[in-house]
C-alpha positions as CSV (number, residue, x, y, z in Angstrom):
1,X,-19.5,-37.5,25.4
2,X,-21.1,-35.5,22.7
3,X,-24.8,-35.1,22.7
4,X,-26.7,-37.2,19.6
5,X,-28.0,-34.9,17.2
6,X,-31.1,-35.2,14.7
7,X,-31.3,-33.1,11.3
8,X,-33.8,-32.3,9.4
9,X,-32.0,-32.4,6.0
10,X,-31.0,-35.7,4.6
11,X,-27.7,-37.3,4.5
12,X,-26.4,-40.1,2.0
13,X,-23.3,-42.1,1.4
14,X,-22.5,-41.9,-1.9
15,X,-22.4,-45.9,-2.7
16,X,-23.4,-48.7,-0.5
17,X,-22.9,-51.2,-3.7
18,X,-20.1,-53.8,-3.2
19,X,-16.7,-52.3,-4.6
20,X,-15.3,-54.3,-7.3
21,X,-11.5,-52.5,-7.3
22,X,-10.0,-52.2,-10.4
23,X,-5.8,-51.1,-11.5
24,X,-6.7,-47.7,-10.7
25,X,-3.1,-47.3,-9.9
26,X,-2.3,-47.8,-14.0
27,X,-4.8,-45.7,-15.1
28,X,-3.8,-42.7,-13.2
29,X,-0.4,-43.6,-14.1
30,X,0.8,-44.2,-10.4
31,X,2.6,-47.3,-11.5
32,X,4.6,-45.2,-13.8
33,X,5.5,-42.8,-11.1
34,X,6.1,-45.7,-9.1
35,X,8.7,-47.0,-11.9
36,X,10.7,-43.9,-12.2
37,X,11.1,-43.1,-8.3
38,X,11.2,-46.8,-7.0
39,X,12.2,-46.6,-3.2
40,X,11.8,-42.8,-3.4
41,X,8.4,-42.8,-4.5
42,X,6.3,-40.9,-1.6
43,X,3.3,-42.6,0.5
44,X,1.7,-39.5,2.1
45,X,3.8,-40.0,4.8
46,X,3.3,-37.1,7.4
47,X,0.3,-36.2,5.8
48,X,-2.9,-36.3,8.3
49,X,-6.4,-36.5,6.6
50,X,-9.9,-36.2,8.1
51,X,-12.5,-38.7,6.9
52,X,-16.2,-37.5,6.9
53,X,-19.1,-40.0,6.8
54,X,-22.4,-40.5,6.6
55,X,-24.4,-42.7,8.9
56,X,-24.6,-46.0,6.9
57,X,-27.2,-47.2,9.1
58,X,-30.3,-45.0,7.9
59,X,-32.4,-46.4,11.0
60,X,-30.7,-44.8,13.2
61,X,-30.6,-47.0,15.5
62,X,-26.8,-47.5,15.1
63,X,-24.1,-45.4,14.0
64,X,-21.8,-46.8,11.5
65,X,-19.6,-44.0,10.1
66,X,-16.1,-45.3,11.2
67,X,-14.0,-48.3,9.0
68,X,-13.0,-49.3,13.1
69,X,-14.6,-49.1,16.6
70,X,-11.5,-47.8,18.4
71,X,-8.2,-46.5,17.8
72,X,-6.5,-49.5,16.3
73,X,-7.8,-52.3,13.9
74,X,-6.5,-55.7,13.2
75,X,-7.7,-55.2,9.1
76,X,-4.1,-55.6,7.6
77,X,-5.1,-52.0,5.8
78,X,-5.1,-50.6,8.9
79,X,-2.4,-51.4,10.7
80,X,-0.2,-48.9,12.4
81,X,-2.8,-46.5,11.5
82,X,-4.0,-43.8,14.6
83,X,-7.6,-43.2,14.4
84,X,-9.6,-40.4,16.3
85,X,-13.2,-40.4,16.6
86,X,-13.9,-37.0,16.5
87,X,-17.5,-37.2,16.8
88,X,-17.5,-39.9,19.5
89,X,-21.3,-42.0,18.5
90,X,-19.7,-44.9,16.6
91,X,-21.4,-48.1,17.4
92,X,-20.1,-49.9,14.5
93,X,-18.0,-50.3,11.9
94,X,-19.3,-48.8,8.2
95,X,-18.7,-50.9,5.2
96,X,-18.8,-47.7,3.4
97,X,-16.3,-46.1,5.2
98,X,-13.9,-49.0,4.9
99,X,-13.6,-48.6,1.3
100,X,-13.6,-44.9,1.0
101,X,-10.4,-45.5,3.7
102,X,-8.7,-48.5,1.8
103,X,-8.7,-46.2,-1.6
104,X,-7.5,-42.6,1.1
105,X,-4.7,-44.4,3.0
106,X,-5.0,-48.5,3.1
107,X,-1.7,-50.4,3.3
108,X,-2.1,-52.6,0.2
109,X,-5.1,-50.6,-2.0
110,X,-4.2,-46.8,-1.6
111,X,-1.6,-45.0,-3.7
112,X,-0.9,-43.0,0.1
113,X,-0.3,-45.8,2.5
114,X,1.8,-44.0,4.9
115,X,-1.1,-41.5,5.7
116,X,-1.3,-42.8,9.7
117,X,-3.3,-40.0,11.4
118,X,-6.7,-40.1,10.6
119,X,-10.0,-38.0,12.1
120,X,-13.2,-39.8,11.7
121,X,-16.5,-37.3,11.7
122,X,-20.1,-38.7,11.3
123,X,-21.4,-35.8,8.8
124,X,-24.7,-35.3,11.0
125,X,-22.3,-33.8,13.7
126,X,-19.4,-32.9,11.4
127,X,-22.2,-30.2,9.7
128,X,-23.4,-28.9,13.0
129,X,-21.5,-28.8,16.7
130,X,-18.6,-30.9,15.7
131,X,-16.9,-28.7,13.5
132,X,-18.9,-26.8,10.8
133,X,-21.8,-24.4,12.9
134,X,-20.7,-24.8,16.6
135,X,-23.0,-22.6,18.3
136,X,-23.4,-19.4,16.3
137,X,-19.6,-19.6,16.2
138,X,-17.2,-19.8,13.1
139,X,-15.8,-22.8,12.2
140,X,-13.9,-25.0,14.3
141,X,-10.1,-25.1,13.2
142,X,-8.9,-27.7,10.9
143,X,-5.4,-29.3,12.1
144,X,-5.4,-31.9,9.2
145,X,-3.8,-31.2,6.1
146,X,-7.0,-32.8,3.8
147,X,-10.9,-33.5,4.6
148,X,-12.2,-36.0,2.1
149,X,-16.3,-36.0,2.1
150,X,-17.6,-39.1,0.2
151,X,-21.4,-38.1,1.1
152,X,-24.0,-35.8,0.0
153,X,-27.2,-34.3,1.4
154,X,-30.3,-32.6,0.4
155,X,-32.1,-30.3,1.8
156,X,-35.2,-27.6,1.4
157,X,-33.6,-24.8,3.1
158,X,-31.3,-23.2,0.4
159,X,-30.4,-20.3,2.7
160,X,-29.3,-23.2,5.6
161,X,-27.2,-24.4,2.5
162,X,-25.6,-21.8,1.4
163,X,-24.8,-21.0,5.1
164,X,-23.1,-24.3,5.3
165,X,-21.0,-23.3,2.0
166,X,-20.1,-20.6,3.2
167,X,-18.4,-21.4,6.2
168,X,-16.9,-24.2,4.4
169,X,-14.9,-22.1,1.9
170,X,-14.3,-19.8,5.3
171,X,-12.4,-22.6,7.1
172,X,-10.4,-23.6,3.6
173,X,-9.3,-19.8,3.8
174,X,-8.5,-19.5,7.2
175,X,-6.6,-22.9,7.7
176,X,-5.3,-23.8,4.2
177,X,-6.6,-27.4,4.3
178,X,-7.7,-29.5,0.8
179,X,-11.4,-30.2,0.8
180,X,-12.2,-33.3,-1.2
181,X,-16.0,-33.9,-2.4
182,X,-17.9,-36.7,-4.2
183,X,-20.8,-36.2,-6.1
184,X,-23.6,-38.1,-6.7
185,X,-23.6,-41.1,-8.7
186,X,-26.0,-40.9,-11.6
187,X,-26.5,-39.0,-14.5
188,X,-30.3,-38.6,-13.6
189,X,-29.4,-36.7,-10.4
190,X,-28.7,-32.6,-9.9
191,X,-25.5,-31.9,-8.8
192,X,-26.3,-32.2,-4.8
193,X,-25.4,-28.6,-3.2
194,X,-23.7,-30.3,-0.4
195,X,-21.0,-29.8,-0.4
196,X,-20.3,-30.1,-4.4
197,X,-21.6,-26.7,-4.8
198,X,-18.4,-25.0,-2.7
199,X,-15.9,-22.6,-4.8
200,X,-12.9,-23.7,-2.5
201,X,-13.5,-27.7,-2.7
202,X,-12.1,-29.6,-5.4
203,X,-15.1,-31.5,-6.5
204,X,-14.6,-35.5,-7.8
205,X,-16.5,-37.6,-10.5
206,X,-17.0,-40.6,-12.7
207,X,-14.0,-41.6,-15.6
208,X,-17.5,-43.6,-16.8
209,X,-19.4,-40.2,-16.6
210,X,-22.2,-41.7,-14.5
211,X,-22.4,-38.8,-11.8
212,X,-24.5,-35.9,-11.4
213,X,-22.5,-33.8,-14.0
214,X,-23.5,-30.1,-14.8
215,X,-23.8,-26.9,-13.3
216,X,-24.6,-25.9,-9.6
217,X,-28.2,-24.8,-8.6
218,X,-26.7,-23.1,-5.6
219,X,-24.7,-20.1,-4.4
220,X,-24.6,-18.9,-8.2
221,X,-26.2,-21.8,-10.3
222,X,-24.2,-22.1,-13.4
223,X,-21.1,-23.3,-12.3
224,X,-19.4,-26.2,-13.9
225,X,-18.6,-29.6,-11.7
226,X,-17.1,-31.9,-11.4
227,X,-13.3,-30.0,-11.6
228,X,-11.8,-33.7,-12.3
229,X,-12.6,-37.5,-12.4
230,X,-11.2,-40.8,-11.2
231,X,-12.1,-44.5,-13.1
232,X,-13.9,-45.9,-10.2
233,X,-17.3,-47.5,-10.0
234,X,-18.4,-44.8,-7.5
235,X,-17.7,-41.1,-6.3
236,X,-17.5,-42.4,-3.1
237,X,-14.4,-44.2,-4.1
238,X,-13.0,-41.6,-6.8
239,X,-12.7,-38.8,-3.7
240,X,-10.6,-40.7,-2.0
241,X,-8.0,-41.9,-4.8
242,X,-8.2,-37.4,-5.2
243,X,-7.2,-37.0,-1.7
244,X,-4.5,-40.0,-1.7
245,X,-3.2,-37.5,-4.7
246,X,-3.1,-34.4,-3.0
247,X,-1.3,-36.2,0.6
248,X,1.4,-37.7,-1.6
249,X,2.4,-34.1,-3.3
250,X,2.1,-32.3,-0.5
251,X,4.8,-34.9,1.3
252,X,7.3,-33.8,-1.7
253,X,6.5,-30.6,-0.7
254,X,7.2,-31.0,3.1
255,X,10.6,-33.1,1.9
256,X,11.2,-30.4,-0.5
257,X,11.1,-26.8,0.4
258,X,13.3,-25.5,-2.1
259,X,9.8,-26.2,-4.4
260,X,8.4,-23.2,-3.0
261,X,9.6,-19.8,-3.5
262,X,8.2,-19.0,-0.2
263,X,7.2,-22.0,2.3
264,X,3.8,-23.2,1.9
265,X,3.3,-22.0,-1.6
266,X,3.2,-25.8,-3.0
267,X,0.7,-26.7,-0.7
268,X,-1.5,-24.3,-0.5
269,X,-5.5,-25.2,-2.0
270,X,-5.5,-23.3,-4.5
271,X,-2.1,-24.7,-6.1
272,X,-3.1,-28.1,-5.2
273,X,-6.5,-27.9,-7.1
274,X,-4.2,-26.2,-10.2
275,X,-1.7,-29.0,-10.1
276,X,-3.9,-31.6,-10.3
277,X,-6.2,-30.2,-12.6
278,X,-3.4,-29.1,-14.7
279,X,-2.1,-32.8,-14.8
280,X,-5.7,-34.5,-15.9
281,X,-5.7,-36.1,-18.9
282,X,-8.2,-36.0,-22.0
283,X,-7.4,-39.0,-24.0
284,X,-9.9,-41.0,-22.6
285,X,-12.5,-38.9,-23.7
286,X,-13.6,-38.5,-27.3
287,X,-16.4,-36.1,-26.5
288,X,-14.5,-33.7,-24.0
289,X,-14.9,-30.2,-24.6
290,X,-14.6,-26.8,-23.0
291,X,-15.4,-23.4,-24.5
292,X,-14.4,-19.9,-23.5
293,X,-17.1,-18.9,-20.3
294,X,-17.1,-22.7,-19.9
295,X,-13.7,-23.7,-19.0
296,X,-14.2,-27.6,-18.1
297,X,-16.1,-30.1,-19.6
298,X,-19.9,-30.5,-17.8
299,X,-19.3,-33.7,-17.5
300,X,-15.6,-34.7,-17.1
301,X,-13.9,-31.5,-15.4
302,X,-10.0,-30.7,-16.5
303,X,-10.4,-34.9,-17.0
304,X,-9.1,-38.2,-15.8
305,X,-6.7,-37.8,-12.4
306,X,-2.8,-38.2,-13.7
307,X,-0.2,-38.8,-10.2
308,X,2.5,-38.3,-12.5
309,X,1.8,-35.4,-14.6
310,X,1.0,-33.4,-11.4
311,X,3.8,-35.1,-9.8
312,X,5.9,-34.0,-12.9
313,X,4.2,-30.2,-12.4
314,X,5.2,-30.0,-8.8
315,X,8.6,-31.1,-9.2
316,X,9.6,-28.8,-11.9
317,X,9.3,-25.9,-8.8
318,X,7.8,-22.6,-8.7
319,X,8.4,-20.2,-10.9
320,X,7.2,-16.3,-11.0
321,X,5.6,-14.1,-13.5
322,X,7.8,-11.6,-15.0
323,X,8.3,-9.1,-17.3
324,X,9.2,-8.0,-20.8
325,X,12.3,-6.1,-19.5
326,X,13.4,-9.0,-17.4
327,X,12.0,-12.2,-18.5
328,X,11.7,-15.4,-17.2
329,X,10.8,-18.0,-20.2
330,X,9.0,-20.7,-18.1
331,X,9.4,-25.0,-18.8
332,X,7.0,-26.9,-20.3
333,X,5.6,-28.2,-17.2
334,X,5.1,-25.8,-13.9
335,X,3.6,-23.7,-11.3
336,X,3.5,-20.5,-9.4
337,X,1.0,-18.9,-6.5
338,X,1.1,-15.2,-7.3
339,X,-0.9,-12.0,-6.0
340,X,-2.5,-9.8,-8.6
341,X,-4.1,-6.4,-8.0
342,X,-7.4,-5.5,-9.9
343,X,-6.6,-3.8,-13.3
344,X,-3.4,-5.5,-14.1
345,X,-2.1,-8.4,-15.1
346,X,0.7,-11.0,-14.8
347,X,2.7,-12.8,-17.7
348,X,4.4,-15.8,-18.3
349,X,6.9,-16.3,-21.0
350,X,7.7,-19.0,-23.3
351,X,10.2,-19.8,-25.8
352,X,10.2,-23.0,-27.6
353,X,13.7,-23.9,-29.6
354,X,13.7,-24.8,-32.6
355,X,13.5,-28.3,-33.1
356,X,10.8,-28.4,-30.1
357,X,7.0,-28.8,-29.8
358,X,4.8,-28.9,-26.9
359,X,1.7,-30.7,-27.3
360,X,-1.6,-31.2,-25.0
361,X,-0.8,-27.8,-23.4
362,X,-2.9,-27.8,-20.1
363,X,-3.3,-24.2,-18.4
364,X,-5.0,-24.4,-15.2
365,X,-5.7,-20.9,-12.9
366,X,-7.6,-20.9,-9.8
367,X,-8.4,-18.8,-6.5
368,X,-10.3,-19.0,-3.6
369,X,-13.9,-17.0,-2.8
370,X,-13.4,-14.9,0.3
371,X,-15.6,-14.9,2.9
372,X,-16.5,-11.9,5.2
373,X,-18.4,-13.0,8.0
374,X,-19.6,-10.9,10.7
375,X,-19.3,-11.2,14.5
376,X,-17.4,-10.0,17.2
377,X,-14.5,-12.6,17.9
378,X,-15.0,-16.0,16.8
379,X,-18.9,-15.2,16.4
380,X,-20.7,-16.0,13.1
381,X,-23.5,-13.8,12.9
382,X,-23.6,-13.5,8.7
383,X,-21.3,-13.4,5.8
384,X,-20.5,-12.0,2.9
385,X,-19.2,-13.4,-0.5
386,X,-16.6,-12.0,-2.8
387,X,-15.2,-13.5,-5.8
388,X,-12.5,-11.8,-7.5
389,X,-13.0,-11.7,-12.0
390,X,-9.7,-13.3,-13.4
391,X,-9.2,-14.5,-16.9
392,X,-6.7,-16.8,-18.9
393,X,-5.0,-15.8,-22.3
394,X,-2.4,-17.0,-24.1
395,X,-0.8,-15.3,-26.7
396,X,1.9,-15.6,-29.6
397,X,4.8,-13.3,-29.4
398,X,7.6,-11.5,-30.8
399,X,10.5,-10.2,-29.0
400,X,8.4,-10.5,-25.9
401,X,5.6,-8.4,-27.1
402,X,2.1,-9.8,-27.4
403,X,0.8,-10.7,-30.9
404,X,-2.0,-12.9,-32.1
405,X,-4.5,-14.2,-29.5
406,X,-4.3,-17.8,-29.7
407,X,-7.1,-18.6,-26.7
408,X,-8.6,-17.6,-23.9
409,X,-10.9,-18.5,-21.0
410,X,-13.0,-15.7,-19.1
411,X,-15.8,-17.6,-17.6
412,X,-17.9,-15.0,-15.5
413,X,-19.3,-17.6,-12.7
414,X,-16.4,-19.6,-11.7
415,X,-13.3,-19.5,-9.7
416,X,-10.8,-21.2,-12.6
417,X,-10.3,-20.8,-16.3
418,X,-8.8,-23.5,-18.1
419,X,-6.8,-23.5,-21.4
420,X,-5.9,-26.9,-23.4
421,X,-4.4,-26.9,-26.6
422,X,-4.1,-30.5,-28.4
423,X,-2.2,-29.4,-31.6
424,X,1.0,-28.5,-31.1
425,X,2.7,-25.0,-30.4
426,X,5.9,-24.5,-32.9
427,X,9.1,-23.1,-32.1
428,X,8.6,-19.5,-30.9
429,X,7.4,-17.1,-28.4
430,X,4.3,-17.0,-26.8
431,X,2.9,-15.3,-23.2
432,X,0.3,-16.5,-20.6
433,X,-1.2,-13.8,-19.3
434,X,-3.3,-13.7,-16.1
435,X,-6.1,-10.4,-16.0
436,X,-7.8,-9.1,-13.0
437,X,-10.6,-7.4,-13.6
438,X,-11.6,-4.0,-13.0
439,X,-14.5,-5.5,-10.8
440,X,-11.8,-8.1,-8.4
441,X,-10.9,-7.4,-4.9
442,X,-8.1,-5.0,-5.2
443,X,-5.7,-8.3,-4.7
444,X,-6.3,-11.7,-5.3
445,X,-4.4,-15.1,-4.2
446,X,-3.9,-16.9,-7.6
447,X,-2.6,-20.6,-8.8
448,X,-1.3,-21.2,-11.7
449,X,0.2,-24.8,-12.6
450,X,0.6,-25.7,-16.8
451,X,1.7,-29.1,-17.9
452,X,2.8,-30.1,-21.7
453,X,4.9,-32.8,-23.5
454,X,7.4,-31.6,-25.1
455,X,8.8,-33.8,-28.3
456,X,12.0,-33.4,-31.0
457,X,10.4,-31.7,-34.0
458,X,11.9,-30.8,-37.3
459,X,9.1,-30.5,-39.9
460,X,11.4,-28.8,-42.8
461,X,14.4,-28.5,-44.1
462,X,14.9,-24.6,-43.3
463,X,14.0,-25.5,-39.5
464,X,16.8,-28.1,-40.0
465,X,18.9,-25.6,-41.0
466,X,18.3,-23.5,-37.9
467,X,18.6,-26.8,-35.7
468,X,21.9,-27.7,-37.5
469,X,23.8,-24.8,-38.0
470,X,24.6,-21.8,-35.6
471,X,23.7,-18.0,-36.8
472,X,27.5,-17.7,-37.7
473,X,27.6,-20.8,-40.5
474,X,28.7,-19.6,-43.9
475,X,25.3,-19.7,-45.9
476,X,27.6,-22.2,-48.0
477,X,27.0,-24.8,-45.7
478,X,23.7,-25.0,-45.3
479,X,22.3,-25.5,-49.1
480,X,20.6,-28.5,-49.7
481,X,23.4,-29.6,-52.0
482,X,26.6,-28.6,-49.9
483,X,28.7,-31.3,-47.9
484,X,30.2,-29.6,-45.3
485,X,31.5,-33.0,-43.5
486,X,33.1,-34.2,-46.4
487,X,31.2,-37.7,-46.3
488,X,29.8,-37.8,-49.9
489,X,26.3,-37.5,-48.7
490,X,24.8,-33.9,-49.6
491,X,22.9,-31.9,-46.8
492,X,19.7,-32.9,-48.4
493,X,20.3,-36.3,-47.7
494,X,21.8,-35.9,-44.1
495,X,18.2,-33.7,-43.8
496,X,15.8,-36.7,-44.8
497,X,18.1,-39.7,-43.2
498,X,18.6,-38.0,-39.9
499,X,22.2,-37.9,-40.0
500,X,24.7,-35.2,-38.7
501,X,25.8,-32.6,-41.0
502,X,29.0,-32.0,-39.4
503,X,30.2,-35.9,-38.7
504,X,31.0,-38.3,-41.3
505,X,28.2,-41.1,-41.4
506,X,28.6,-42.8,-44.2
507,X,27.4,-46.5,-42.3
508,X,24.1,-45.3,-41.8
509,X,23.1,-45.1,-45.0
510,X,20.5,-47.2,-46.4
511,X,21.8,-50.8,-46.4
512,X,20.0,-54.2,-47.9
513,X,19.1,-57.0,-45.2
514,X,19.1,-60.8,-46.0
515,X,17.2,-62.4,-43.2
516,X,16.1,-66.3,-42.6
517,X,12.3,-66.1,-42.3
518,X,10.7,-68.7,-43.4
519,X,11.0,-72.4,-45.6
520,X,10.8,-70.5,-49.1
521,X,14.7,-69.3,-47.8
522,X,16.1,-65.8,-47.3
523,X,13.7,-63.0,-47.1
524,X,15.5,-59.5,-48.7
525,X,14.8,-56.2,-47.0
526,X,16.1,-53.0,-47.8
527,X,16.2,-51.1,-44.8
528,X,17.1,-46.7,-43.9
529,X,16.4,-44.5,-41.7
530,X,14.8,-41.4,-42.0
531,X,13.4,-38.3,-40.2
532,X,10.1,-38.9,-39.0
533,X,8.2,-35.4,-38.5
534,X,9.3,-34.3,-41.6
535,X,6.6,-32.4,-43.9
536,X,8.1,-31.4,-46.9
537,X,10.1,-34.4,-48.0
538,X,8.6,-37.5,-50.0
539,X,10.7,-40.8,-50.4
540,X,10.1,-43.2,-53.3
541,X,11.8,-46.9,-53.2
542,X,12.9,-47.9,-57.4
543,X,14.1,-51.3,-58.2
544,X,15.7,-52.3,-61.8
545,X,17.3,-55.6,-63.0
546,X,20.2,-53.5,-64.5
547,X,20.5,-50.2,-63.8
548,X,19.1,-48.9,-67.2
549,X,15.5,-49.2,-66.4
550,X,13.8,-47.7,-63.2
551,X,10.1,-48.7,-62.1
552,X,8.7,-48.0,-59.2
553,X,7.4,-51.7,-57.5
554,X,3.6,-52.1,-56.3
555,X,2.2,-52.8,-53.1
556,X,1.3,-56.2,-53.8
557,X,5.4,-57.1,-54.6
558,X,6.9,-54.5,-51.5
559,X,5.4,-55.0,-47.9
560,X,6.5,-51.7,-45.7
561,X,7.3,-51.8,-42.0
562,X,7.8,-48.7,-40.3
563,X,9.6,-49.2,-36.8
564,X,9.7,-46.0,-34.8
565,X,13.1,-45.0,-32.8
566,X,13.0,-45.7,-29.0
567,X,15.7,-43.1,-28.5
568,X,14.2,-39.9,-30.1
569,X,11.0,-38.7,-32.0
570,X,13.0,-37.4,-35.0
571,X,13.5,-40.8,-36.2
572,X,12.1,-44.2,-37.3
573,X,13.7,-46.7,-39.3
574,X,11.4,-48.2,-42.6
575,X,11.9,-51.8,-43.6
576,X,11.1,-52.8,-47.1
577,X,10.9,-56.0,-47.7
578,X,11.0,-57.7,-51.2
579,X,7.8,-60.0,-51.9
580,X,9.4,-62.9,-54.8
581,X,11.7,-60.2,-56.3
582,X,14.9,-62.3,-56.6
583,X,13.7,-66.1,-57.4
584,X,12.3,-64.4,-60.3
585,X,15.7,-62.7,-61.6
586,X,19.0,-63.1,-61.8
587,X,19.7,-59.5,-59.7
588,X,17.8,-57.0,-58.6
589,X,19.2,-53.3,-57.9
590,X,16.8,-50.7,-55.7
591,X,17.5,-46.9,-55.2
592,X,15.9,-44.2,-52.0
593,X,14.8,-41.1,-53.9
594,X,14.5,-38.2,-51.9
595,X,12.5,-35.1,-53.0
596,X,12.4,-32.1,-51.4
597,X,9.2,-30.3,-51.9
């Protein structure tokens, strides 16, 4: 049995408060996932995770750090799971540690219930013998695919920390495993430098913001955490939900190799901590912001955890850099994990048709810090740190070559840079382009992973054209006035209805609606449908009792309805219904006028 250990720096759980759980599953969009892939939908099945934590019982007199006393439990969250107690002290079972593991891999409450392999470290001996520092040695190695670490500690010995960083981002390098860390609750608090000040960890807050936001003090102060956030009343119980994440995309990965354009690739830290951060959403937050040497927001990282856009990045497979002599024009949602050597660069290539937009265009690149350490053999006797200088650009283009520079991120402190566009890009080319410094290691592992929506955009009538009509169409056809279907409806019209050019669609012009409504009898509504993300068109209703004399009706005798197409985001159909126009006359006639500005 392993000897008991004492430690002179201080080690906390993250949250001891009673966990109220809320839909996290919704707000991370799981249950949409879960929608769309039904039966197929993955569990982290195969996936096995290490859980690291702290003593809940700050006596000492116990040691609670485990959610069960031996290998099996009888909590229905539990079941069929396989627990090792790696550090072999618990006396108890930690309330603390039964949350953490009902959000990682419970049954019923995680989004990764078939995670069934689980190592359980107290962080007392998971910092020293038991895996971390054992014996002047280098790490132990890491079998398990993910560590999550819902504790902090605090120390006075920022050389003993910075050790302890070290050889963390060490072990991430040399076994390829995810490491998952909270930090601490409260806005009052510095961000605690274990472990939220590693470069290799993917660090976890608040949706609520009320975590130790900000930059490290450690290892290179300056450095922005957290890199993402999850709406839980805790950070204890966000890392989790983070590591749940990562265990179900790396089981598409396992069930999908083809993903990868060499095995591994998908799984790999650095383009686990891209996808994810690539997928986060802003929406939530009004006040997110990120700046060019400060790539995520201090407070809410790349933003709120989103299962399905990274799901949606993974799936969409890897895809390479390339070149201008042999492009490779990239989706609107992707990934690669590249090499670069310092002094060069890599691109990416888009080309958005006409017709297209993307919108909320997240870029994501990270890499790993190397450690050196010295020793002969497995022996740590120091290390070394090296962290390579890449950068982030995006560019507009024209046949492939570089034009305007749109945006870029080039922050000099930390391992990722971070792009986001809100406003839409417009048909076109543009380039992402990854730089290596002059000052990197001559190469450097990279991740890459983007994620947009794209939408159906026509926003004028000379994009119509080009939407419409191929290259080879007599210049005849496309005028505003021509009718090249032969339907009676001018090109102008077909433009500002949505209609087909080239198909006779005479029934969907506008039409009038007489509808029972209420007891003062039939309500009238006149009712068309028109393109909806137009910009240069203006449409203007006219009634008259007898076609002589045209006036234009005001609000208070019209009420309009605008009803927007579940089928595409070109159209939307407007109903305008008459307020007392007939029981006042005897007929009432009413025209669409369409200008083209």
């Amino acid at each position: 049995m392993r000897t008991v250990l004492f430690y002179i720096l201080i080690i906390f759980c993250l949250s001891t408060i009673p966990y109220s759980y809320s839909d996290i599953k919704d707000d991370i969009d799981f249950d949409l996932l879960q929608a769309e892939l039904l039966t197929n939908t993955p569990t982290g099945a195969g996936i096995a995770v290490t859980q690291v934590e702290a003593n809940e019982d700050q006596t000492l007199t116990a040691f609670l750090y485990a959610p069960v006393i031996t290998g099996t439990s009888t909590n229905t969250e539990f079941i069929n799971k396989n627990f090792i107690d790696e550090s072999n002290q618990s006396t108890g079972i930690s309330g603390h540690a039964i949350t953490v593991a009902r959000n990682l891999y419970g049954n019923q409450t995680s989004i990764a219930p078939g995670i069934n392999q689980i190592s359980n470290y107290l962080a007392g001996d998971w910092l020293a013998f038991g895996f971390l520092e054992p014996r002047g040695r280098e790490p132990l190695i890491e079998s398990n695919r993910i560590q999550n670490h819902s504790w902090i500690s605090t120390s006075t010995d920022d050389s003993s920390d910075i050790n302890k960083l070290q050889r963390l981002d060490y072990a991430i390098n040399r076994d390829g495993f995810l490491a998952v860390v909270g930090l601490n609750n409260g806005t009052g608090n510095v961000i605690p430098n274990i472990l939220a000040a590693s470069y290799n960890a993917i660090s976890v807050g608040r949706s609520d913001g009320n975590h130790s936001g900000g930059t490290t003090l450690l290892d290179t102060s300056g450095r922005t955490k957290p890199e993402i956030v999850v709406p839980a009343t805790a950070t204890s119980f966000a890392a989790p939900v983070v590591s749940a994440a990562a265990a179900l995309l790396m089981e598409v990965s396992d069930n999908n190799l083809s993903l990868s354009q060499i095995a591994g690739n998908a799984t790999k830290p650095e383009t686990l901590r891209a996808i994810l951060l690539a997928g986060a959403t802003k929406d939530e937050f009004s006040n997110w912001g990120r700046s060019r040497q400060r790539p995520l927001d201090e407070t809410y990282g790349a933003g709120e955890l989103n299962i399905y856009n990274s799901y949606k990045i993974l799936k969409s497979g890897e895809i390479s850099s390339s070149t201008e002599s042999a492009p490779i024009f990239i989706n609107n949602v992707g990934w690669d994990f590249g090499q670069i050597e310092n002094s060069s660069n890599r691109r990416y290539f888009i080309e958005i048709p006409q017709g297209k937009r993307w919108q909320k265009f997240s870029i994501i690149l990270t890499w790993n810090r190397t450690i050196q350490k010295s020793g002969f053999g497995t022996r740590w006797t120091s290390a070394t740190s090296t962290l390579s200088d890449l950068s982030l650009r995006l560019f507009n283009a024209d046949n492939l070559q570089r034009q305007d520079l749109l945006d870029d991120s080039d922050s000099l402190l930390d391992n990722y840079e971070h792009i986001y566009r809100v406003n839409s890009l417009t048909p076109g080319q543009y380039v992402i382009e990854v730089v290596s410094s002059f000052f990197s290691q001559s190469e450097t592992d990279y991740s890459i992973a983007w994620h947009s929506e794209s939408y159906d955009s026509i926003e004028t009538y000379a994009e119509w054209q080009k939407v419409k009509f191929d290259a080879n169409r007599m210049e005849s056809d496309q005028l505003t006035g021509a009718d090249p279907d032969r339907d009676g409806i001018i090109n102008l019209t077909e433009y500002a209805l949505n209609l087909n050019p080239d198909i006779a669609d005479s029934e969907n012009l506008p039409k009038l609606i007489q509808t029972m409504e209420d007891m003062n009898g039939l309500a009238t509504i006149f009712s068309y449908n028109r393109i909806s993300t137009a910009k240069d068109l203006t449409y203007t209703i006219m009634t008259s009792p007898d076609l002589a004399f045209w006036n234009q009706p005001d609000s208070e005798s019209i009420e309009v309805i605008v009803v927007p197409s579940e089928i595409t985001s070109l159209s939307e159909t407007v109903n305008i219904r008459l307020k007392d126009s007939l029981p006042d006359m005897k007929q009432l006639f009413l025209r669409l006028e369409i200008s083209l500005q």
